[in-house]
N, C-alpha and C positions, 0 to 999 in steps of 0.2 A: 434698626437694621440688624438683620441676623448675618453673625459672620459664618464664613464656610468652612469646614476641617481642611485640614492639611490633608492632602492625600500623601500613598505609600510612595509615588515618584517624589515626594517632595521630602519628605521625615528619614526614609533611609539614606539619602548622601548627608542629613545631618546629622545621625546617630555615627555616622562614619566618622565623618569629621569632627564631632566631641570625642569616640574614643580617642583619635590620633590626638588632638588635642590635652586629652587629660596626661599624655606623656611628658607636656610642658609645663601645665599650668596647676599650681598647689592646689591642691585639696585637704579642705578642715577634716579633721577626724570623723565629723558626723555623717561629710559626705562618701568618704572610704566606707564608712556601716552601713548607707542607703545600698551602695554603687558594689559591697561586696554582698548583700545578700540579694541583691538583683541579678548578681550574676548565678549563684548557686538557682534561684529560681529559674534562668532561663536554660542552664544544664540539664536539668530536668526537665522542662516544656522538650526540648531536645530529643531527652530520651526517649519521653514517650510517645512522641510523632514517630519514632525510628521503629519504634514497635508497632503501634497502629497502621502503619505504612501497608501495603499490598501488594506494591510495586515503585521499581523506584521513578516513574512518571509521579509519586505520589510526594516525593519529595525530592524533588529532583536541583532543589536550592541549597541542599546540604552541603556539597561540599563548600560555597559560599558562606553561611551560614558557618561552618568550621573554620575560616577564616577570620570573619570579624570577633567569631570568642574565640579565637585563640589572640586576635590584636585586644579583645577588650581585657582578659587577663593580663594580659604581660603590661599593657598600661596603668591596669591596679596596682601592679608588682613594682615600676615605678616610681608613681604616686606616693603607694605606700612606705617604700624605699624612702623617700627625700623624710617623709615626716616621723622615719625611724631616726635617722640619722641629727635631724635637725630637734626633736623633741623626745628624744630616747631618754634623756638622761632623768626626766619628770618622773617616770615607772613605767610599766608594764600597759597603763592605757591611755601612753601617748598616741596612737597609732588606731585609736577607736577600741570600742567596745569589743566586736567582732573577729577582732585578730586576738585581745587581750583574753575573747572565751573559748577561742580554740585550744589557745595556749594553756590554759588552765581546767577543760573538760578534756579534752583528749588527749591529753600526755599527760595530765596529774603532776604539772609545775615541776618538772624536771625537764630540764631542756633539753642532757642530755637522751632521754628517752625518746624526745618529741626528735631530736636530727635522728636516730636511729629509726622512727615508725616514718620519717617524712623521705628518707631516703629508700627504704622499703618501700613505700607507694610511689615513688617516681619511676625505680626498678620496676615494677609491675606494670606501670603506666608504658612506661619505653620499652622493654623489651619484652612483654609478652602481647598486652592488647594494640598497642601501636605498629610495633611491627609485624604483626600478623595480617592484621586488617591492609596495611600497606600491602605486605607480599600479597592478598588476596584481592587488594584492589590491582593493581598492577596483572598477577593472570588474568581478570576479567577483563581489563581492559586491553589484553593483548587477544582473549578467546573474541572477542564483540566486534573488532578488528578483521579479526582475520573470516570471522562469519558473515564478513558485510557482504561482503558480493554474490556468497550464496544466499542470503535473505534477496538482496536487490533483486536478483535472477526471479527468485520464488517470486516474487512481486511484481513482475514484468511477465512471469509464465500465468499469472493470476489475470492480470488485466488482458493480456492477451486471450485467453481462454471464455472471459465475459465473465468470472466468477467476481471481480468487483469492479466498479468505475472508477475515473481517474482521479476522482476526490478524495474515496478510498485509501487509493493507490499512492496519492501525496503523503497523506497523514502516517500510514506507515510504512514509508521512506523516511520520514522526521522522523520518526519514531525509534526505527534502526541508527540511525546518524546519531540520535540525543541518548542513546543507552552506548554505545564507542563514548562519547564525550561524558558523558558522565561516570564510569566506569576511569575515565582517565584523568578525569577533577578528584575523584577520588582519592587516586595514585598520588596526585601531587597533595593535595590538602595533607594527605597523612604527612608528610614530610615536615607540617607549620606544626603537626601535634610533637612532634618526636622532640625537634627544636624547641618547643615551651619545656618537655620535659628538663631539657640541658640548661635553658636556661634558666629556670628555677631553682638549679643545684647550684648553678653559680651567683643567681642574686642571694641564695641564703648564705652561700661562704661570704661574700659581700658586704650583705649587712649585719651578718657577727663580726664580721674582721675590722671592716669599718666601722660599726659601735662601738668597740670596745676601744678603738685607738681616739674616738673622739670623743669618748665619756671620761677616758682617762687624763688624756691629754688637755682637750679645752676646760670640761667641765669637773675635771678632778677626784674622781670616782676613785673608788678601787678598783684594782682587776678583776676578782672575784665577781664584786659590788656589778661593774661594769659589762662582765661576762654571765651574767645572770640576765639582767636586764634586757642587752639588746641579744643575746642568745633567743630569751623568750619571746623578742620580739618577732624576732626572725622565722624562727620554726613555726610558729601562730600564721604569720605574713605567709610562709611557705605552703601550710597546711590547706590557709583557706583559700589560697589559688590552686592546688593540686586535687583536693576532692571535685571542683567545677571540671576540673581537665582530666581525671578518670573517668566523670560520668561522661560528658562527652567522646570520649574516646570509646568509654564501654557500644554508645549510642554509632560510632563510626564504624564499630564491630559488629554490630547486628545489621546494619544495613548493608556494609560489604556480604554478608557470608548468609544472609538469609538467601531463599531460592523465591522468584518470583510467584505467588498463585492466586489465587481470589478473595483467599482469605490471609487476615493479619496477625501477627505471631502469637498472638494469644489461642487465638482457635487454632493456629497450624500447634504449638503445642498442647492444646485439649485432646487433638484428635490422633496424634500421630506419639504422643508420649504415653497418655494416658488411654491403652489403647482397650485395655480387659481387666476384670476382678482380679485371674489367676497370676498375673505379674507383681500384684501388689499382696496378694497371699503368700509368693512365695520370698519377696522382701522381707513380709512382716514375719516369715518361718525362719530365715535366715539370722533375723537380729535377737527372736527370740531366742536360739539354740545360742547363740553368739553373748548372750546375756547372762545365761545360763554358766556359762564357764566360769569356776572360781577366779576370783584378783579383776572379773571384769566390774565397769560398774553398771549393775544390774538395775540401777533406777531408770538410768539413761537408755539401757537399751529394750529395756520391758517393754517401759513405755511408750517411744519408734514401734514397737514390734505391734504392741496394740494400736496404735493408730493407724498402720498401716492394711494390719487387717480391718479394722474399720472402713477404711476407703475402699480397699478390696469389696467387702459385703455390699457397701451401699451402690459403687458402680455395678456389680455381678447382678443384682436387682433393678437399677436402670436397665440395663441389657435386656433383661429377661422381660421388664414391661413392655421398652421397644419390640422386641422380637413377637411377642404379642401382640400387638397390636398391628405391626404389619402382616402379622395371618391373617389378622381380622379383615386387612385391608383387603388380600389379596382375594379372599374367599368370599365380598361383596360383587355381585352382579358389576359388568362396567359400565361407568358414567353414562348418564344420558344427556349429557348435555348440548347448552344449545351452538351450533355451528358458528364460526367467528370471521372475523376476514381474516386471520391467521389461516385459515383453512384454505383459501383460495389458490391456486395455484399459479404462477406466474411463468406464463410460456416467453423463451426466448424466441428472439425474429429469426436468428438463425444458428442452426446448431448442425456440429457434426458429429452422429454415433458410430463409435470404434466398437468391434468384437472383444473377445478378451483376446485372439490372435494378433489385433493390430496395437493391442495397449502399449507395448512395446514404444511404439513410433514416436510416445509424448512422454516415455517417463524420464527423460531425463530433463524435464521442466522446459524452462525459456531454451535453454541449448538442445533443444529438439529439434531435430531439422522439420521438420513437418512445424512449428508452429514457429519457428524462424521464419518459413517460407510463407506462411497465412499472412503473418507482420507484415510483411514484402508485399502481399498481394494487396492487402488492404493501402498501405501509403501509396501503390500506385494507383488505385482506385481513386484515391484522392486528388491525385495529381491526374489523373484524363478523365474523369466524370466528373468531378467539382465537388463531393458530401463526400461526409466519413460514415461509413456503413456502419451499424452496429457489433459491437466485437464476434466474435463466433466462439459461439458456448461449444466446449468437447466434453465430452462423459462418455462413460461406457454406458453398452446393451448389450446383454449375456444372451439376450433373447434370437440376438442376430445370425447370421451362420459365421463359424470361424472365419473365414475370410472378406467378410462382403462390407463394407461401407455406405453408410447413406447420409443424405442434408436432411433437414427439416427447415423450412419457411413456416414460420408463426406456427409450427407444432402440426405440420402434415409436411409426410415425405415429398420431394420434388424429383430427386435423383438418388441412385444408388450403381455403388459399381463394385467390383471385386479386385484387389492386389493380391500377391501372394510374399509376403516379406521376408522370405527365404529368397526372393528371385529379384531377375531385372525384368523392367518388360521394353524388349525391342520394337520400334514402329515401322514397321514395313516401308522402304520410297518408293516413290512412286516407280512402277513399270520395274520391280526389282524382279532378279528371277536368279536369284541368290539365296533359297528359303534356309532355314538355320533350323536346328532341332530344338523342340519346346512344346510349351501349350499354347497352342494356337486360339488367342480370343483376337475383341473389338474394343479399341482403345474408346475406353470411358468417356473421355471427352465430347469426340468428333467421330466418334465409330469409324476410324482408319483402321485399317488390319493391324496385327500387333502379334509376336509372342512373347512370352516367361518363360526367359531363358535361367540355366545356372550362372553364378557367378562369377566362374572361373571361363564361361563364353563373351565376356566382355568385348576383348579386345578383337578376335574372330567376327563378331556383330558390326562394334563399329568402321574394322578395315571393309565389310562386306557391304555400308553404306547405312548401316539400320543406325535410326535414332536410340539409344540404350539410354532409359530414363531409371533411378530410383523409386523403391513403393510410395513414399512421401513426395514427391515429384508427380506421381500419376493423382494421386488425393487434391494435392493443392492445385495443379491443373484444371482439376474437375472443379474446384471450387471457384476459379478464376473465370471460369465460364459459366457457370451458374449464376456469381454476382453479377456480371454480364446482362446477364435474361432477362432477371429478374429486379434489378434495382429502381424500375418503378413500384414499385412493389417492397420495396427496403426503406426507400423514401418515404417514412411516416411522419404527424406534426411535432413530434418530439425532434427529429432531424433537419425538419424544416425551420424551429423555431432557432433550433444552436445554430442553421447555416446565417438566419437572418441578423442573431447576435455578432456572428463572424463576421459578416461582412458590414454590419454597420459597425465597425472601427476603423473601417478604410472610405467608406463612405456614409458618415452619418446625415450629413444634407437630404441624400438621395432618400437611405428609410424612412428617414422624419417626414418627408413629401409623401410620402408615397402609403405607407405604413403603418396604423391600418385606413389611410384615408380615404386611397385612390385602386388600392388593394388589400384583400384580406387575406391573412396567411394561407387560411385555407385554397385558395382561389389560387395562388400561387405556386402551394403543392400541388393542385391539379394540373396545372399549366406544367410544370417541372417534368411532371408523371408522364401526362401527354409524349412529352418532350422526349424522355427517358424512353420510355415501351417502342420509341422508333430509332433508337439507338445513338439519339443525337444527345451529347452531354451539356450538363449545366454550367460549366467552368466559366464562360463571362455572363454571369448573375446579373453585372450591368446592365447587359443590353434585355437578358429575360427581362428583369422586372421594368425598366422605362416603356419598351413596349407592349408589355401587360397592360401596364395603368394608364398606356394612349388610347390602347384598343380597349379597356373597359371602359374607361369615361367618353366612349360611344358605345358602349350599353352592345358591344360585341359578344356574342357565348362563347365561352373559354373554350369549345373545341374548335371553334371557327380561327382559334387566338393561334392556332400552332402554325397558318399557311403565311402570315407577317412575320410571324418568328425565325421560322424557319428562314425565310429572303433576304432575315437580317441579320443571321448567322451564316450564310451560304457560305462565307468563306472557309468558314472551319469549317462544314459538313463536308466539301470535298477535301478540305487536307485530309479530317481525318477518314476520309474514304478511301481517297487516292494516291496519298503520301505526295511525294515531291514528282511522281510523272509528270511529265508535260502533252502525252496524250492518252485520251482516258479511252478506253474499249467498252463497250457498256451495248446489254440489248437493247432492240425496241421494241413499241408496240407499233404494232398495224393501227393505222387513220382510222380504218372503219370500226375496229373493234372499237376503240375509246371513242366512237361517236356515240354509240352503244352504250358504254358504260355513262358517257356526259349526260345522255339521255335520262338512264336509272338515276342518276344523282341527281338533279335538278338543284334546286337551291339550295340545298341539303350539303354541309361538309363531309358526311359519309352516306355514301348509297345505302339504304333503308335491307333488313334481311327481306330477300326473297323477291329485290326491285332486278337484278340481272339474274336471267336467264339461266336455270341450273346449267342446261348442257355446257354453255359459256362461258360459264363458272368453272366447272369441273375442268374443259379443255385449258382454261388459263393457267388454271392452277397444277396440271401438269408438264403443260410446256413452262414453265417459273423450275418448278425442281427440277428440268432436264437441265434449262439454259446455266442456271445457280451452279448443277454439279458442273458442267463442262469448264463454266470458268473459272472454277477452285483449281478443277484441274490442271489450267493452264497457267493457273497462279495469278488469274487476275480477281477484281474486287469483281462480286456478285452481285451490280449493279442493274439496276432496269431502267430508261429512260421515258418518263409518259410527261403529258400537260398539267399546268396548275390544280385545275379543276378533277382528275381523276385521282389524284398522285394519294391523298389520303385512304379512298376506297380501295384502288391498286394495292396500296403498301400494308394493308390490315390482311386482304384476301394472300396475297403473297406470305407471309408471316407463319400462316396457317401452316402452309409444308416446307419450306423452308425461314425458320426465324434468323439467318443470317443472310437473309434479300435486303436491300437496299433501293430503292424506289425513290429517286432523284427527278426530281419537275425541273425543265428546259429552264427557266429562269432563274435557277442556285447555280446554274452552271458560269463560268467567267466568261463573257462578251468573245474573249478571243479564244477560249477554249476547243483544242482541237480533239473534234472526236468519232469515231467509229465504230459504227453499226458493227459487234462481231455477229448477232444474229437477230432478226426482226420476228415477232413470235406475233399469234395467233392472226395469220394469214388466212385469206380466205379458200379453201379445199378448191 
């Protein structure tokens, strides 16, 4: 039977709980020797991750990590403590080997030497690298802070623009929030380093003070005898927890104060220290002339002086081979190589190109009214057509003229219009005869009369009745009518597949039945499309897809699928035609002409090109744009009344000159629905 490893969830709350632990329970001399140069080795595994580092997502455990070695030192300290005090009086290696060779390698068995180097390194440890790295955790963590909301912004003006998706857009978010919180783990860790340095000055007075009174006292020492001993034990105990807790701290210093880039501190100082021969020529000039002065000592500095000119010559000579070599580079005919998918280009579904005169409009990111407003247009796109449209990509084209604007759908223009972002543009009301001084155009949208006024004719416009819109206002307008037109057309199977994920969490029964069994996504998109290109929205998806897959499993053609569709959505189709009236005003058709057309159509859901009659044709579709204008004008819906059987052919031919005809079959309408012929159109001459 092979056993399994402990994983890292399981080994770190135990390493935890043994350090805290060792503050209790005795430790034999051998194990203080294991347990102290395991510390020094993981000071150093420390450092040089803090160096190797890139970024601090790259260690971003540190300040944790600064915690437990500062608890696994001060637990040594201790440890080591009880078994000073309790076996001091033996010699110098009661207390392990480890303390007994610091004491005697690096202070040369003078103790007082070893408290005067061990108080020097605490001093350095606490007031130069600890408290620095603090004060510069502590600014970063107040600069990362205060930069949050403008990242968030850049982040929300990115997603909104279509420069990244919203998976993107997650990760950095985290990303922003985890460099504040890390920056401020920082702040506080340094605070456990400062306190180990304090209290290391105090367990060393400690266990000399207490040595020497329990060598004396219980164990009978001399004072001297007694102040030699646990002296030495002490400053050893002290030394060899403070060298762990300088490199660490050296290691909390290069992570606070390095600057984030792609490369790790070693190559950031290859490249940015060691930058040219002639800096290390003129070092090596310097210590030579410097060496050169009687009383100096000229061994020490000759020497520096010649090595430095050494590195000088042999960097000046890398240089000179690099710099060669990319003439060489430069002066080879270019690449021929082979083309990649890197190369391809990825058209967005929908984009809007600014001039350099309208850049203006988006540069100040998400808080740009113009891409506030696109935000706004898209979530209510959401909310009365039922999909999320793809974001809308902005870039500039210098190519354009200073003031003009245009869409692109899959990377061909649809629309284009002109603002002027020095001006207002006024909408002319109806039957005004109040005209206002300006440039007189055609509002982009709806080609209503319109001028561009200055802005200081504001309040003159709107006392005089004119609509006074913003340049961003006329943009996002035009855009709110374009997703309009065209969102059969936006509805691709990437949208189709996210709506079908979306809604099987409210209804997963229903997809599983249906999906792909009884319907194919595809098949569904087309139905959607259908559905969409005659202006009726997808929002109860329910009822779409259950009568999709009744009318497929009778082997119905999905464009035959849209006249059940439609009968069983009728109630929304006249709300959202007719809002809340209770009587609807709506043209007709003439009997005999829809004999005509039932005729062309035969069994067919759409009359066939060229099955009705041009002149018939032509005459309909005239009287359609007269009847359409008169009743915008009257402010009713531009509605046309025919039979089940024509209403699809009707509603394609209508589209034609006017795409905001409405062509409603007798049978959507409600049983008690009361309503009026305002005009009966193609009558017989």
């Amino acid at each position: 039977m092979r056993l399994k490893a402990p994983s890292a969830a399981t080994v770190a709350p135990l390493l935890v709980m043994l350090v805290l632990g060792m503050m209790l329970l005795p430790l034999p001399p051998l194990a203080l020797d294991a347990l102290f140069t395991f510390n020094i080795g993981v000071s150093m595994l420390v450092l040089l991750a803090a160096m190797n580092m890139k970024n601090f997502k790259d260690f971003i455990s540190f300040p944790t990590i600064l915690l437990i070695t500062t608890l696994l030192r001060l637990s040594l300290n201790v440890a080591s403590a009880r078994v000073v005090l309790l076996a001091g009086h033996t010699g110098t290696g009661a207390a392990g080997h480890v303390i007994e060779s610091f004491a005697d390698f690096l202070i040369g068995g003078s103790y007082v030497v070893g408290v005067i180097v061990f108080l020097i390194l605490t001093i350095i440890n606490f007031v130069v690298i600890t408290k620095g790295a603090g004060r510069v955790a502590e600014v970063a963590a107040r600069f990362a802070l205060d930069a949050m909301p403008g990242k968030q912004m850049a982040i929300d003006a990115d997603l909104n623009s279509g420069t990244i998706r919203d998976v993107e857009a997650r990760k950095r978010r985290a990303e922003v929030a985890q460099e504040a919180d890390f920056y401020g783990s920082m702040d506080g860790a340094s605070k456990f380093v400062r306190g180990d340095a304090m209290v290391g000055i105090m367990i060393l007075l400690i266990n000399m003070i207490g040595g020497v009174i329990v060598g004396t006292v219980q164990h009978g020492l001399e004072f001297s005898e007694a102040m030699r001993i646990y002296a030495t034990l002490a400053v050893g105990d002290g030394l060899v927890a403070q060298v762990p807790a300088l490199i660490i701290s050296t290691a909390a210093g290069i992570v606070v104060t390095r600057v984030s880039t792609d490369d790790d501190f070693a190559v950031q100082l290859s490249q940015q220290l060691i930058t040219s021969g002639s800096s290390f020529y003129m070092v090596g000039g310097i210590l030579m002339v410097m060496g050169l002065i009687p009383g100096m000592p000229h061994l020490a500095f000759l020497t520096f002086a010649a090595l430095f000119g050494g590195l000088g010559w042999a960097l000046s000579k890398r240089q000179s081979a690099a710099a060669q070599a990319a003439a060489l580079a430069a002066a080879k005919p270019p690449s021929t190589g082979e083309v990649d998918w890197n190369d391809v280009p990825l058209i967005e579904p929908l984009c809007l190109e600014l001039p350099y005169r309208l850049i203006a409009l988006v540069d100040a990111g998400d808080e740009s009214d113009l891409i506030k407003r696109i935000r706004a247009i898209r979530k209510k796109f959401v909310g009365e057509v039922g999909f999320l449209i793809p974001s809308v990509h902005i870039r500039d084209n210098l190519q354009l003229p200073a003031e003009v604007y245009r869409f692109l759908l899959y990377g061909a223009e649809i629309a284009r219009g002109q603002v002027l972002p020095d001006r207002l543009l006024a909408i002319d009301p109806p039957g005004s005869h109040n005209p206002i001084d300006g440039i007189k155009v055609l509002d982009p949208s709806y080609g209503m009369p319109a001028t561009w006024i200055t802005r200081d004719k504001r309040s003159a416009a709107m006392t005089a009745g004119y609509t006074v819109v913003e340049p961003a206002v006329v943009i996002a307008t035009h855009l709110d009518q374009l997703i309009t037109q065209h969102a059969h057309e936006l509805l691709g199977r990437q949208e189709t597949h996210e709506l079908i994920e979306h809604f099987k969490t409210r209804f997963p029964k229903l997809v599983e039945e249906t999906i792909p069994k009884l319907v194919q996504p595809a098949q569904l998109q087309r139905v959607m499309q259908l559905l969409l290109e005659e202006g009726v929205t997808v929002r109860d998806l329910r009822t779409v897809l259950e009568i999709t897959a009744e009318q497929l499993a009778r082997n119905m053609p999905l464009a035959d699928i849209v006249t059940p569709l439609r009968y069983a959505l009728r109630r929304q189709i006249v709300q959202d035609v007719f809002g809340d009236v209770a009587e609807y005003r709506v043209a007709g058709l003439h009997p005999d002409f829809e004999r005509l057309v039932e005729q062309a159509v035969g069994n067919e859901a759409v009359a066939p090109d060229g099955a009705i009659e041009p002149n018939l044709a032509r005459r309909f579709l005239e009287e359609v744009a007269a009847v359409v204008d008169e009743l915008e004008v009257l402010g009713q819906a531009p509605v046309l009344l025919c039979g089940n059987r024509t209403r699809l052919t009707l509603s394609r031919l209508a589209r034609r000159v006017r795409p905001q005809a409405v062509v409603l079959a007798m049978s959507e309408l409600p049983p008690t629905a009361k309503v009026e012929f305002q005009r009966v159109i193609c009558q017989r001459q």
